[in-house]
C-alpha positions in Angstrom: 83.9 -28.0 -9.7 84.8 -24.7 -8.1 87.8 -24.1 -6.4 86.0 -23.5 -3.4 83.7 -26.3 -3.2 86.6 -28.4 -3.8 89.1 -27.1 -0.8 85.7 -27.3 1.6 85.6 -31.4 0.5 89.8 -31.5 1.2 89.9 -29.9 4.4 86.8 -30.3 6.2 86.9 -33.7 8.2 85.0 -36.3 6.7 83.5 -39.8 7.3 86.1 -42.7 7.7 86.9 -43.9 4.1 85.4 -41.2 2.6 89.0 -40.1 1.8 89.3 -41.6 -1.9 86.6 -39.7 -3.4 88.2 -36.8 -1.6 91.3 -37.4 -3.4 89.9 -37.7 -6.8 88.8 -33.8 -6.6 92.3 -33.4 -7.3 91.8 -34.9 -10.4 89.0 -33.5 -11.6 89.3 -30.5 -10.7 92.8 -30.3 -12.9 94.9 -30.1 -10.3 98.2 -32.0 -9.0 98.0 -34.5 -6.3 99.7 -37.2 -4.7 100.3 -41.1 -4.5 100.1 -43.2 -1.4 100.4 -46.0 -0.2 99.6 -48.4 2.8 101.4 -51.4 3.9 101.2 -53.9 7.0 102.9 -56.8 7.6 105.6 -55.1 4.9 102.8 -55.7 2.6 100.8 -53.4 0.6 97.1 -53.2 1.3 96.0 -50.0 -0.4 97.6 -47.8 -2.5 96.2 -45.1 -4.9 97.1 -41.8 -6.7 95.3 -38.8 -7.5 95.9 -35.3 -9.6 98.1 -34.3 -12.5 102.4 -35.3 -12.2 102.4 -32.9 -15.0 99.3 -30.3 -15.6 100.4 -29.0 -19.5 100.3 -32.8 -20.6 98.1 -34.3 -18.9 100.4 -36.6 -17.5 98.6 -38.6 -14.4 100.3 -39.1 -10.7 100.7 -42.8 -10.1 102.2 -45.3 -8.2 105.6 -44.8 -10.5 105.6 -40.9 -10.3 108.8 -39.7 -9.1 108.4 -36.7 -6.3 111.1 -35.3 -4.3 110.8 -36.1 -0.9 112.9 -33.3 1.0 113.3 -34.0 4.1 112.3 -37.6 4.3 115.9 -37.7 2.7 117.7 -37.6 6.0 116.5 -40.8 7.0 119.0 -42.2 4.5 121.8 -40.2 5.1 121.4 -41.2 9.0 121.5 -45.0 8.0 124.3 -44.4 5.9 126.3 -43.3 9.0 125.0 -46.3 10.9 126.1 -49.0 8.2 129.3 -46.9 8.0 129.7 -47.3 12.1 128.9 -51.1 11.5 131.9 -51.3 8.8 134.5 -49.7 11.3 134.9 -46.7 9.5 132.8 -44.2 11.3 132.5 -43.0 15.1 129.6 -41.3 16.4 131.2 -40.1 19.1 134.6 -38.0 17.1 134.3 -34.8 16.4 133.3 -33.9 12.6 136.6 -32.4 12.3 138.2 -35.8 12.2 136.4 -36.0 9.0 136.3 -32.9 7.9 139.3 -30.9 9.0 137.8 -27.9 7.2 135.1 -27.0 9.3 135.5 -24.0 11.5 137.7 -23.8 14.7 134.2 -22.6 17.1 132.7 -26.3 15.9 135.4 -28.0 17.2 133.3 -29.8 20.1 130.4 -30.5 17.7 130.8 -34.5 17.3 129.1 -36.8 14.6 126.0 -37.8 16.6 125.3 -34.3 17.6 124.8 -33.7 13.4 122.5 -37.0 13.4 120.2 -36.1 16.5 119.9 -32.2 15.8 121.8 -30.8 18.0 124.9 -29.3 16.5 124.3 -25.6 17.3 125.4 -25.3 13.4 124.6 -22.5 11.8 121.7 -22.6 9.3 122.8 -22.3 5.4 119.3 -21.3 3.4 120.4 -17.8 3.3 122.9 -18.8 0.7 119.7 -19.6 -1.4 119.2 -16.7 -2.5 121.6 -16.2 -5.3 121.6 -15.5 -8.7 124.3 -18.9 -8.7 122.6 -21.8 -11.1 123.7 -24.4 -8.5 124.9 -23.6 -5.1 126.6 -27.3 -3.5 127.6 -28.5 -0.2 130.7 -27.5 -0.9 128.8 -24.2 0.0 127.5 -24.8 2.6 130.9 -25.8 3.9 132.1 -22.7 2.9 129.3 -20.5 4.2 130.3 -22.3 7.7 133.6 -20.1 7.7 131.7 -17.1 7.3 130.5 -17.7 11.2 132.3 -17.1 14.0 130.2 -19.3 16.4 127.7 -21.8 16.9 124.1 -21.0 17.6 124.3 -23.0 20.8 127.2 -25.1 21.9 126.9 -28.3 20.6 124.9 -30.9 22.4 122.9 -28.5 24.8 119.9 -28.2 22.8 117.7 -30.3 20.4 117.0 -28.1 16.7 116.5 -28.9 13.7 119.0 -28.4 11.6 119.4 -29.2 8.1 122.7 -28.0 7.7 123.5 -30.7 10.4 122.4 -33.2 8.1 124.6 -31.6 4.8 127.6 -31.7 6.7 126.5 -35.7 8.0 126.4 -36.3 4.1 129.8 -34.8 3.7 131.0 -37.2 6.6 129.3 -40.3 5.2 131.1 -39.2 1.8 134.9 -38.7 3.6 134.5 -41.7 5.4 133.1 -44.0 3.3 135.8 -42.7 0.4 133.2 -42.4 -2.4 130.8 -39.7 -3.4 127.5 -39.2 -1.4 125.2 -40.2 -4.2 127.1 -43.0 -5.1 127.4 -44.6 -1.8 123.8 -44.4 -1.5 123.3 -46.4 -4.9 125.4 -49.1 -4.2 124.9 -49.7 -0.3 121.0 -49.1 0.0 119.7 -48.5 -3.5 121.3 -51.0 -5.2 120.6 -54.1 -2.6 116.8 -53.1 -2.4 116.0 -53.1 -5.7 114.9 -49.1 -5.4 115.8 -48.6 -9.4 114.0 -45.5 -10.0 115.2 -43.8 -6.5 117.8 -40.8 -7.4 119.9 -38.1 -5.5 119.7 -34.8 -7.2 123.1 -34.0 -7.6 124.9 -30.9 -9.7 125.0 -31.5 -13.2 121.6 -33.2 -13.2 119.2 -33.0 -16.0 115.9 -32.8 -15.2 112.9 -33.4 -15.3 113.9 -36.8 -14.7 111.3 -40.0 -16.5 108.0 -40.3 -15.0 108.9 -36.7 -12.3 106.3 -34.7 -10.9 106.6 -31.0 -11.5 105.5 -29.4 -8.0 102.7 -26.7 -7.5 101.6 -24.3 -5.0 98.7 -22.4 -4.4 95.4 -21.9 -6.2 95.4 -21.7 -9.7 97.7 -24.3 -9.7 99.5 -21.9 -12.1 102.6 -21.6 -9.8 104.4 -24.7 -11.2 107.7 -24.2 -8.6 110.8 -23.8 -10.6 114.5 -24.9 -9.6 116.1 -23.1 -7.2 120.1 -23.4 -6.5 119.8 -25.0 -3.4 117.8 -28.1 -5.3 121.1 -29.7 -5.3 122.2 -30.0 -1.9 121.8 -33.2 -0.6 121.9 -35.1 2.5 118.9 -32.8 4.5 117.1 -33.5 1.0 117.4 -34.3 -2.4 116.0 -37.4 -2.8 113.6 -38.5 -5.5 111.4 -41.7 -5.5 108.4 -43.3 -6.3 105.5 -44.9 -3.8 106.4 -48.2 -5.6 110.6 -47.9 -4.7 109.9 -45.9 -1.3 107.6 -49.1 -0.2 111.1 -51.0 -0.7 112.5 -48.8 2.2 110.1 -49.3 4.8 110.2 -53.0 4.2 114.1 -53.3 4.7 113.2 -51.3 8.2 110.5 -53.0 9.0 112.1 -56.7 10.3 116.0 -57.6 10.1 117.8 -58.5 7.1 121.2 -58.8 5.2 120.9 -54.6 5.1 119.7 -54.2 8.7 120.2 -56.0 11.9 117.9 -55.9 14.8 120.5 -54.4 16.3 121.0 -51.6 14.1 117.3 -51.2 13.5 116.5 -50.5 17.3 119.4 -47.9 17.6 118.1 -46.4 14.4 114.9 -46.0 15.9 116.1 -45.5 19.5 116.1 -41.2 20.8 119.2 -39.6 20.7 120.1 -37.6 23.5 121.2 -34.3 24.6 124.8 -34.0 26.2 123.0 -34.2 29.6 121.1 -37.8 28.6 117.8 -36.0 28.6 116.2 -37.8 25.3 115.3 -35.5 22.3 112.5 -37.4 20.7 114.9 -37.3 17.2 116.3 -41.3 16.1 118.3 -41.7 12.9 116.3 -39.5 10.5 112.9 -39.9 12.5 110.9 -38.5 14.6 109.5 -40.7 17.6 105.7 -39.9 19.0 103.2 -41.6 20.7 99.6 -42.8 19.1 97.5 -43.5 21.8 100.4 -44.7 23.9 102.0 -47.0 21.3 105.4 -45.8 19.7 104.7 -43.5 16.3 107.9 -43.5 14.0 107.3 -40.7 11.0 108.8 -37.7 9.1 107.6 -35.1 6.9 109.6 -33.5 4.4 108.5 -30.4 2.6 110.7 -28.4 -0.6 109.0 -25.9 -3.5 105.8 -27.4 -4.0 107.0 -30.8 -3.0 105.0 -32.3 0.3 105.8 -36.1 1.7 105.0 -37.6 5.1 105.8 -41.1 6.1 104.6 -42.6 9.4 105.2 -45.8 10.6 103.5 -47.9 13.8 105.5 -50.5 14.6 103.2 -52.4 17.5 100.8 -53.2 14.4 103.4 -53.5 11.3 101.8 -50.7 9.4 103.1 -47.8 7.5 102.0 -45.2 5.8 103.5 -43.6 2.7 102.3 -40.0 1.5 104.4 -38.1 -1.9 102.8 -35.2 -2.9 103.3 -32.4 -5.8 100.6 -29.7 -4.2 101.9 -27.6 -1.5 98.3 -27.6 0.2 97.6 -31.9 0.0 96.4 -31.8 4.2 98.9 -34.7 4.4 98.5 -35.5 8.2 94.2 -35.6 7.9 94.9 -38.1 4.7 97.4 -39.9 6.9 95.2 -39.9 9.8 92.3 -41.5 8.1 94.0 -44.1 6.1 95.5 -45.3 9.5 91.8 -45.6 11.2 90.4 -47.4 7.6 93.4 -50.0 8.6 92.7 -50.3 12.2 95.1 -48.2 13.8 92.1 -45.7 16.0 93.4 -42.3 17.1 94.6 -38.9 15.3 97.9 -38.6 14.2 100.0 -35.8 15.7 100.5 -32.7 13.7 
């Protein structure tokens, strides 16, 4: 099948359920993919894969595959602060200098929540991407700070995005907590879900990791997206997992538990506000919508050729878990119809 032909069956809309033989284009047509999954009631009710983890060897996308999910990674950093807060050893409301005595004089009124709800004012880092360095850290990105001489906005006036909000929250979590990033991670959420293949991509790696997707862009599929020295930043991104460990994830957020309270599950889920108390529409690492007037949790994340969304409705206990290793998946259509197959009516937000 023709390039063409195929991207008119991907994009165009198409009859409910009509989306899996939509997906297996990818395959045939030699191309990479995705893996999803659906799960209500913390169950899963659907799940399937589709395109090439690995074009040159024919290696297949499934349920195992490991993709990098960019920034669907700040969720966890953002929990990490909240199970931190729990212990005693983190306020929300100090300024990040209390944890980071390094960062510039002008951020000296930027406080901890600002970092988690987007509204820092912090300068953003991605220029220092383009260097000729192998691996460029969040050490870096600290660094680059310095090389400011104020904030884009003054902290807690207005909501945007930031991901080098989100580095410097990993830096916290890491001072704070006393261990490394990665490693609190492992033992605090990784470990005590069970997510065993679930990484942080951290300097010094050596990938391709087991079972990782290589990540493509445009049409011929030829553009297989190399590393790049920002790769191993973390706590905006950085996270690899599988549609089988992510599932773990949703679960542990999806009712209380020995990880989660209720508690701590409705503030991670609740909007942060500006400085004013005008709400922002940001929680802990998600993004809070409406679907026809019921509460929409979700997040994309997008890096190279890497592509995820996750959305979540809470009123009907179902999520909806999308990795991808193509650049041009049309995540939110896919999304959209695998919530209407499963009883959730209505278009997802773009």
């Amino acid at each position: 099948m023709g390039w063409a032909a195929l991207m008119t069956v991907v994009i165009a809309t198409s009859p409910l359920a009509a989306y899996v033989p939509r997906l297996a284009l990818y395959t045939e047509a030699k191309g990479p993919g995705l893996s999803y999954v659906i799960l209500k009631n913390g169950l899963p009710v659907e799940s399937g894969a589709a395109g090439y983890a690995e074009r040159g060897t024919g290696r297949l996308n499934d349920q195992t595959t490991l993709f990098n999910i960019a920034s669907n990674s700040k969720q966890f950093t953002a929990a990490a602060a909240l199970l931190l807060e729990q212990a005693g050893k983190l306020d929300l409301e100090a300024p990040v200098s209390r944890y980071l005595p390094e960062i510039p004089a002008y951020a000296k009124d930027v406080k901890v929540k600002h970092l988690v709800f987007h509204t820092s004012g912090l300068p953003d880092y991605m220029t220092i991407c383009d260097t000729t360095t192998p691996e460029v850290t969040n050490a870096d990105v600290v660094a680059h700070l310095a090389t400011h001489t104020q904030l884009d906005f003054p902290a807690g006036t207005r909501h945007e995005y930031s991901n080098t909000g989100y580095v410097i929250l990993s830096e916290v979590v890491q001072r704070a907590a006393a261990l490394p990033f990665p490693a609190f991670l492992q033992r605090e959420i990784f470990d005590k879900l069970g997510m065993t293949a679930t990484k942080v991509l951290k300097p010094g790696d050596r990938r391709p990791y087991d079972g990782q997707a290589f990540s493509y862009g445009a049409w011929p599929f030829l553009d297989l997206k190399a590393d790049v020295p920002c790769d191993f930043i973390y706590g905006d991104g950085g996270i690899f997992t599988s549609t089988a460990d992510y599932q773990k994830w949703t679960r542990a957020l999806s009712k209380p538990s020995a990880l989660f309270s209720q508690a701590l599950l409705d503030k991670m889920f609740t909007s942060g506000t500006l400085d004013s108390g005008e709400p922002v529409g940001y929680g802990f690492g998600w993004g809070l919508d409406k679907l026809n007037g019921e509460p929409m949790i979700h997040h994309s994340g997008s890096w190279n050729g890497y592509r995820s969304t996750v959305a979540y409705l809470p009123g009907k206990q179902l999520w909806a878990i999308l990795l991808c290793n193509y650049a041009e998946v049309p995540r939110w259509e896919i999304v959209d119809e695998l919530f209407k197959k499963h009883q959730a009516a209505g278009s997802v937000a773009h």
